[in-house]
C-alpha positions as a LaTeX table, in Angstrom:
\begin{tabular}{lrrr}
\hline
Residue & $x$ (\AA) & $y$ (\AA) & $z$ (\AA) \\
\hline
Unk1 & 0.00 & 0.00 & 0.00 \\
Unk2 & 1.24 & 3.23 & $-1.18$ \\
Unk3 & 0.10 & 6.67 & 0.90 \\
Unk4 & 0.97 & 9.80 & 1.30 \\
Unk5 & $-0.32$ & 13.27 & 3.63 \\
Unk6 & $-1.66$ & 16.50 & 1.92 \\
Unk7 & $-1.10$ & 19.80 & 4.14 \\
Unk8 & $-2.57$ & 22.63 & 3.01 \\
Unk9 & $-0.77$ & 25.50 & 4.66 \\
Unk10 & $-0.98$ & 29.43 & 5.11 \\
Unk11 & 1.37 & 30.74 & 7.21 \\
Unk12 & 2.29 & 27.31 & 9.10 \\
Unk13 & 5.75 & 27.49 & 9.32 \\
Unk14 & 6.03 & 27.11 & 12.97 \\
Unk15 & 3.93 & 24.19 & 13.48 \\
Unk16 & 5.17 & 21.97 & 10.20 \\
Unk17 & 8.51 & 20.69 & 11.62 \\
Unk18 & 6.82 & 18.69 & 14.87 \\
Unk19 & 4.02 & 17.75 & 12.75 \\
Unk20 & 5.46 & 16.55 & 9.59 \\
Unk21 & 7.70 & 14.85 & 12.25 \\
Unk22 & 5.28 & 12.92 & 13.98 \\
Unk23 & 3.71 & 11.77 & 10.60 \\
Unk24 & 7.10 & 10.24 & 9.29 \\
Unk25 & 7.23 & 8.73 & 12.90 \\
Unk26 & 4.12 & 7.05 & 12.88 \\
Unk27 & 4.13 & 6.01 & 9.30 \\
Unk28 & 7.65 & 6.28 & 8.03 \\
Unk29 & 6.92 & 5.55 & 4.19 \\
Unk30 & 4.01 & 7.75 & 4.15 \\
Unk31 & 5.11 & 10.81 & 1.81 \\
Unk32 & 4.56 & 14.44 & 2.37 \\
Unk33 & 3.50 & 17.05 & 0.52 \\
Unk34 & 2.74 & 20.35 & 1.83 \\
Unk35 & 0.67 & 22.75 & $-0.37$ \\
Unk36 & 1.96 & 26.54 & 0.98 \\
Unk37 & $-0.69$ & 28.44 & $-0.37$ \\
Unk38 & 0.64 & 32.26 & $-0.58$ \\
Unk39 & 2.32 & 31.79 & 2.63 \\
Unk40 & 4.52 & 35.04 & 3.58 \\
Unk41 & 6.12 & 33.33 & 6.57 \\
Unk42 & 8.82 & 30.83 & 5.34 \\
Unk43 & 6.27 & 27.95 & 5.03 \\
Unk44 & 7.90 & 26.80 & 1.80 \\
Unk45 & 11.34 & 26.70 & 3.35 \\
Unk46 & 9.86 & 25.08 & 6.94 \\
Unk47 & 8.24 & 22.01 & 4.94 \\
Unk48 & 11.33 & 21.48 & 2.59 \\
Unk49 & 14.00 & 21.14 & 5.94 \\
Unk50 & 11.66 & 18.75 & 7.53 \\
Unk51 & 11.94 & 16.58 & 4.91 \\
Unk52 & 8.58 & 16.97 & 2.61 \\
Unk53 & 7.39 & 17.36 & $-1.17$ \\
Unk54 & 6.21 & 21.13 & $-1.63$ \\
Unk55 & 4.39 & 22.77 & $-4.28$ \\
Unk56 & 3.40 & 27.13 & $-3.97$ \\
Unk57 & 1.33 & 28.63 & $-4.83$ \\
Unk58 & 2.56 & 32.18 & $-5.01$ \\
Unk59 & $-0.62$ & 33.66 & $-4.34$ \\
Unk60 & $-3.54$ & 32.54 & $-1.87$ \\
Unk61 & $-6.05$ & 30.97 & $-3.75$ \\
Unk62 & $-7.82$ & 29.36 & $-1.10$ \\
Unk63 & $-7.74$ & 25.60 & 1.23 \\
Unk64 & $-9.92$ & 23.92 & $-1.70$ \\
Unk65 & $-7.96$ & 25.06 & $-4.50$ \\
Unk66 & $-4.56$ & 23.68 & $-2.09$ \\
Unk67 & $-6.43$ & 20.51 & $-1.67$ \\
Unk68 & $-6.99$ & 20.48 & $-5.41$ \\
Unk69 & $-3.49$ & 20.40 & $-5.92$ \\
Unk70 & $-2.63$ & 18.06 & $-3.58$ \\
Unk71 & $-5.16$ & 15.56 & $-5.16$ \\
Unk72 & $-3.43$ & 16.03 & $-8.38$ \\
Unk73 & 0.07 & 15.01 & $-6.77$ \\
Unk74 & $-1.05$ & 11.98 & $-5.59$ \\
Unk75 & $-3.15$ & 11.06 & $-8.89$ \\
Unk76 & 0.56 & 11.80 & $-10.55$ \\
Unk77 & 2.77 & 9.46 & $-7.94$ \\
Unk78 & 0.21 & 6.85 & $-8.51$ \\
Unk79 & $-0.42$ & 6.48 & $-4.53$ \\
Unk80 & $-3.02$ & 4.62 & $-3.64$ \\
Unk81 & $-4.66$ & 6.11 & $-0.70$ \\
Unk82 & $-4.09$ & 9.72 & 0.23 \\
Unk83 & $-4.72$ & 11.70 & 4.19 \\
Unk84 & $-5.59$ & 14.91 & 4.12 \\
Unk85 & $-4.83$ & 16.68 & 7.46 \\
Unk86 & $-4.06$ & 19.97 & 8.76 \\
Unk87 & $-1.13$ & 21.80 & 8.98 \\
Unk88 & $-1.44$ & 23.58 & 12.12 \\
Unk89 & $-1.18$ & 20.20 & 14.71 \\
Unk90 & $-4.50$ & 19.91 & 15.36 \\
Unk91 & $-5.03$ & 16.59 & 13.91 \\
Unk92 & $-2.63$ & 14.20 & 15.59 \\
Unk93 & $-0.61$ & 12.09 & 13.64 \\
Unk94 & $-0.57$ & 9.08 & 16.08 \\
Unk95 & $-4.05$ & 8.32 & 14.90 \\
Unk96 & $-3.93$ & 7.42 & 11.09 \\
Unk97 & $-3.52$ & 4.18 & 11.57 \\
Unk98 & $-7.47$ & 4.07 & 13.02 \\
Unk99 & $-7.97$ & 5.46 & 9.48 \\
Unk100 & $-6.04$ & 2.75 & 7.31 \\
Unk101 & $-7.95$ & $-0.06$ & 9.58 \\
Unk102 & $-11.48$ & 1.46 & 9.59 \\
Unk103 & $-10.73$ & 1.81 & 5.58 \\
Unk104 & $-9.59$ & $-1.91$ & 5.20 \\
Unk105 & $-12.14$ & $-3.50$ & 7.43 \\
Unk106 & $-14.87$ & $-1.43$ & 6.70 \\
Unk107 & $-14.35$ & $-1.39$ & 2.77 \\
Unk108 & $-14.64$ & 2.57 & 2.57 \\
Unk109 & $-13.51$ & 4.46 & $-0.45$ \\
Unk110 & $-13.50$ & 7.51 & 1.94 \\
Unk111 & $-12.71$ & 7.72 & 5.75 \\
Unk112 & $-13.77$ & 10.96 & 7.24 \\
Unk113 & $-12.96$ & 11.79 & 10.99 \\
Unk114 & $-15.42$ & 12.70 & 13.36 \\
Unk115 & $-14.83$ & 14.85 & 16.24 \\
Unk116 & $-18.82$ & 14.04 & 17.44 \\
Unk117 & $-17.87$ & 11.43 & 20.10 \\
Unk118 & $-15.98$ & 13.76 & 22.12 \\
Unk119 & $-17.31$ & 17.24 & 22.56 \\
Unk120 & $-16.84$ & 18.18 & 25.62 \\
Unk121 & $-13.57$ & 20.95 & 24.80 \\
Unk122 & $-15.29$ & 22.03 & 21.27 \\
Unk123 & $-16.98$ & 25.65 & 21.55 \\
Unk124 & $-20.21$ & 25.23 & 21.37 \\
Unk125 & $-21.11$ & 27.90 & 18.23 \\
Unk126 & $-18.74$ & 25.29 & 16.37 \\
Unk127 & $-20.35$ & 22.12 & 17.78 \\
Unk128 & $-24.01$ & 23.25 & 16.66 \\
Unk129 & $-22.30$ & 24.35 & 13.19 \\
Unk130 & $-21.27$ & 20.98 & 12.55 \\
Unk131 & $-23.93$ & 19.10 & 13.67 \\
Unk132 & $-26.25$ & 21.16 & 11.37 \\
Unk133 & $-23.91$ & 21.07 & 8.55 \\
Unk134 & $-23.05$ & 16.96 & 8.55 \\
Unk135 & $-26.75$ & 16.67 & 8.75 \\
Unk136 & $-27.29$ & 18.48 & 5.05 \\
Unk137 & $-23.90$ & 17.20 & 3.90 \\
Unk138 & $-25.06$ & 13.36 & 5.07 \\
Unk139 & $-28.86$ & 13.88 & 3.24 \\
Unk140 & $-27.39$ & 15.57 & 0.08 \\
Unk141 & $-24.73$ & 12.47 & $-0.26$ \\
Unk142 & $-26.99$ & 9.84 & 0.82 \\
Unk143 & $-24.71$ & 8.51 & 3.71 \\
Unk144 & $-24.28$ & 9.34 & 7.18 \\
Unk145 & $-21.28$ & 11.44 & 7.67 \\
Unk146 & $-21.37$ & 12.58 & 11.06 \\
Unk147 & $-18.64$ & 15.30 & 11.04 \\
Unk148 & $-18.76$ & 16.71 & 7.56 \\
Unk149 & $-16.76$ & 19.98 & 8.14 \\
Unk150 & $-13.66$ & 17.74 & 9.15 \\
Unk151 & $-10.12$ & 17.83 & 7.03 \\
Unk152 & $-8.57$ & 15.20 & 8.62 \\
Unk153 & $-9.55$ & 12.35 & 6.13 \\
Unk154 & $-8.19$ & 9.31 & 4.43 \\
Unk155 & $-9.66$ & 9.24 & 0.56 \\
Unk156 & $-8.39$ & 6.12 & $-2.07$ \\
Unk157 & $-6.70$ & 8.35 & $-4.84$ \\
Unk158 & $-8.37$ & 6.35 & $-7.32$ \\
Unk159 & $-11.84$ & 8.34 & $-6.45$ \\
Unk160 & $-10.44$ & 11.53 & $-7.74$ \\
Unk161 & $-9.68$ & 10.10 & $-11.75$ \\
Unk162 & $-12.57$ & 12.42 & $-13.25$ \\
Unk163 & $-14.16$ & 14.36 & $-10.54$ \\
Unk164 & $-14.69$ & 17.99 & $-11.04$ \\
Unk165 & $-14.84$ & 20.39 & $-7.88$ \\
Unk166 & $-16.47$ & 24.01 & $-8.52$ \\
Unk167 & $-16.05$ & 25.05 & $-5.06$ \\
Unk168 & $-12.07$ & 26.87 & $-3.88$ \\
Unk169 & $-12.59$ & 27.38 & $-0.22$ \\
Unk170 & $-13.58$ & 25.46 & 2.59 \\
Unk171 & $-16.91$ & 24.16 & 0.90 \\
Unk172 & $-14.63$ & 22.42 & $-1.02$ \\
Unk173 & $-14.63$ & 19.86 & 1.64 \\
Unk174 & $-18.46$ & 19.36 & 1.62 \\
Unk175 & $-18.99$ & 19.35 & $-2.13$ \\
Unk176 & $-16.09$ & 15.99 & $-2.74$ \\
Unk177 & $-18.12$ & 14.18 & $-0.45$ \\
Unk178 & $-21.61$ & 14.55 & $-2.00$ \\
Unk179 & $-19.90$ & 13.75 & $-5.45$ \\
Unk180 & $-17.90$ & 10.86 & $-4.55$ \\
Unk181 & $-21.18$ & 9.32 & $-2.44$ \\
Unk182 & $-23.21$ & 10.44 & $-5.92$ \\
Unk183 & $-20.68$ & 7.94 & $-7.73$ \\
Unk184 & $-20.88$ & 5.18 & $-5.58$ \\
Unk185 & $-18.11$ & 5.47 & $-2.99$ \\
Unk186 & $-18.40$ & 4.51 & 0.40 \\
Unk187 & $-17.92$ & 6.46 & 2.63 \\
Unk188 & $-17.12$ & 5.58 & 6.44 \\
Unk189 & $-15.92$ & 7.40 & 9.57 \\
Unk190 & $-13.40$ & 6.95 & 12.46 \\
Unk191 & $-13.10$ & 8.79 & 15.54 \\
Unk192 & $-10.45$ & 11.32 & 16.53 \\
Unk193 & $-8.94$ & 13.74 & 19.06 \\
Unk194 & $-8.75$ & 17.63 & 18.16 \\
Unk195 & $-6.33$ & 19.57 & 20.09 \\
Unk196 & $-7.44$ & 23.29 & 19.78 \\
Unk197 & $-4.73$ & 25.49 & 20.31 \\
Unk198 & $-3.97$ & 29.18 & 19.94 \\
Unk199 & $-4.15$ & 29.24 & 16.35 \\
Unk200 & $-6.87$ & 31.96 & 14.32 \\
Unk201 & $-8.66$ & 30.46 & 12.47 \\
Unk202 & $-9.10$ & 31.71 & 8.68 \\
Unk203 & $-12.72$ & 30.56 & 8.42 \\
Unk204 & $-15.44$ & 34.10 & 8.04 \\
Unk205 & $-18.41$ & 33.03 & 9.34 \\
Unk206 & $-20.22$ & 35.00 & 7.22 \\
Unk207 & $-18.71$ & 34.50 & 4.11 \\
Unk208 & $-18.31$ & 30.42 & 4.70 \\
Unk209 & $-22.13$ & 30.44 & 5.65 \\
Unk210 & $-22.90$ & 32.25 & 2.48 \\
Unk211 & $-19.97$ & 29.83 & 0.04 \\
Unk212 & $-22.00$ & 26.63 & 2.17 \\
Unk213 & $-25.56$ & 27.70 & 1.35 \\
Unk214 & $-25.00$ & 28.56 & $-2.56$ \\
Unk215 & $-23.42$ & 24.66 & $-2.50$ \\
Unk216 & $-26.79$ & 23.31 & $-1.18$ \\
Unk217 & $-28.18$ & 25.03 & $-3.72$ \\
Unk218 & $-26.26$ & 24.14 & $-6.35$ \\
Unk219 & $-26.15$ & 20.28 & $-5.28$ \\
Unk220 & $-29.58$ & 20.42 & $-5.00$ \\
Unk221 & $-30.28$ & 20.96 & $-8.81$ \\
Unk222 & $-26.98$ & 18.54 & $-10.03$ \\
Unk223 & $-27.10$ & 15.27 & $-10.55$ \\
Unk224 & $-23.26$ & 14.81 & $-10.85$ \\
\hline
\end{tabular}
């Protein structure tokens, strides 16, 4: 089995050393590739002396449009199953093994994590967000997806040969999952641990809200 890690970055350079660490620990053949999109902090540099792939994008163009790019990579090195996680630490490392075994026994296509099992440390604006959110994602695709808004995922590169994504930003993460469930895919779930640190977050809640409702809308009226 042949894997590798997408990280979408902006502005990560002082997280990406420990955390593309602890990836190579945990899975030592797993490659890296870190996406710095329009990063004005070094991030390019950071990822490149820990020992990952990098590809920049000299100007911000937004965590979907990273992702994009990191889907392409691992279409191109012919891996066979691909993580995508973020950047920043707050999806630990230690746990993507759960992933590869819920994939294999499970016979997913997609493994999404969910944070739902343990809520107890998420604010509760964001816990109400994603509830409501995985519960349109999960009718829209067909399958229950219990924490749809979650970028720390496992996908078999093979699902991407064909598939067209409209969205750039963070609805990017909805929209792949209605698509690839609209295809056939399976997709299947695994629980994990979020560590919320001090890191901003570069989500506008009313700007998201407005990107996540046109995709409803727009899903609503495709068929693809």
């Amino acid at each position: 089995m042949t894997v590798g890690a997408i990280l979408p970055a902006l502005n990560a350079a002082r997280f990406l050393t420990e955390v593309i660490g602890n990836i190579r620990s945990h899975l030592p053949e797993c490659r890296v590739l870190v996406v710095d999109d329009g990063s004005t902090d070094g991030t390019a540099d950071t990822a490149r002396e820990a020992g990952a792939e990098v590809i920049v994008h000299e100007i911000n163009k937004g965590k979907g449009e990273a992702l994009k790019t990191g889907y392409s990579w691992a279409q191109e090195q012919q891996l066979e199953w691909v993580f995508t996680m973020d950047s920043d630490g707050q999806h630990l490392p230690g746990e993507m093994q759960g992933f590869i075994d819920a994939a294999d026994q499970g016979g997913f296509d997609v493994v999404v994590g969910t944070r739902m099992a343990r809520t107890e440390d998420m604010p509760w604006i964001r816990l109400k967000t994603n509830q409501f959110t995985s519960w349109v994602i999960s009718r829209l695709a067909g399958q229950n997806i219990p924490d749809s808004q979650n970028g720390y995922r496992l996908y078999r590169t093979s699902c991407f040969q064909g598939l067209t994504l409209r969205t750039s930003r963070y609805d990017s993460e909805s929209e792949i999952l209605v698509r690839m469930a609209r295809r056939g895919y399976r997709i299947g779930s695994v629980p994990i641990t979020t560590i919320y640190g001090d890191e901003t977050s570069s989500i506008n809640p009313f700007v998201d809200t407005g990107r996540f409702i046109r995709l409803v809308v727009m899903l609503m009226f495709s068929r693809d």
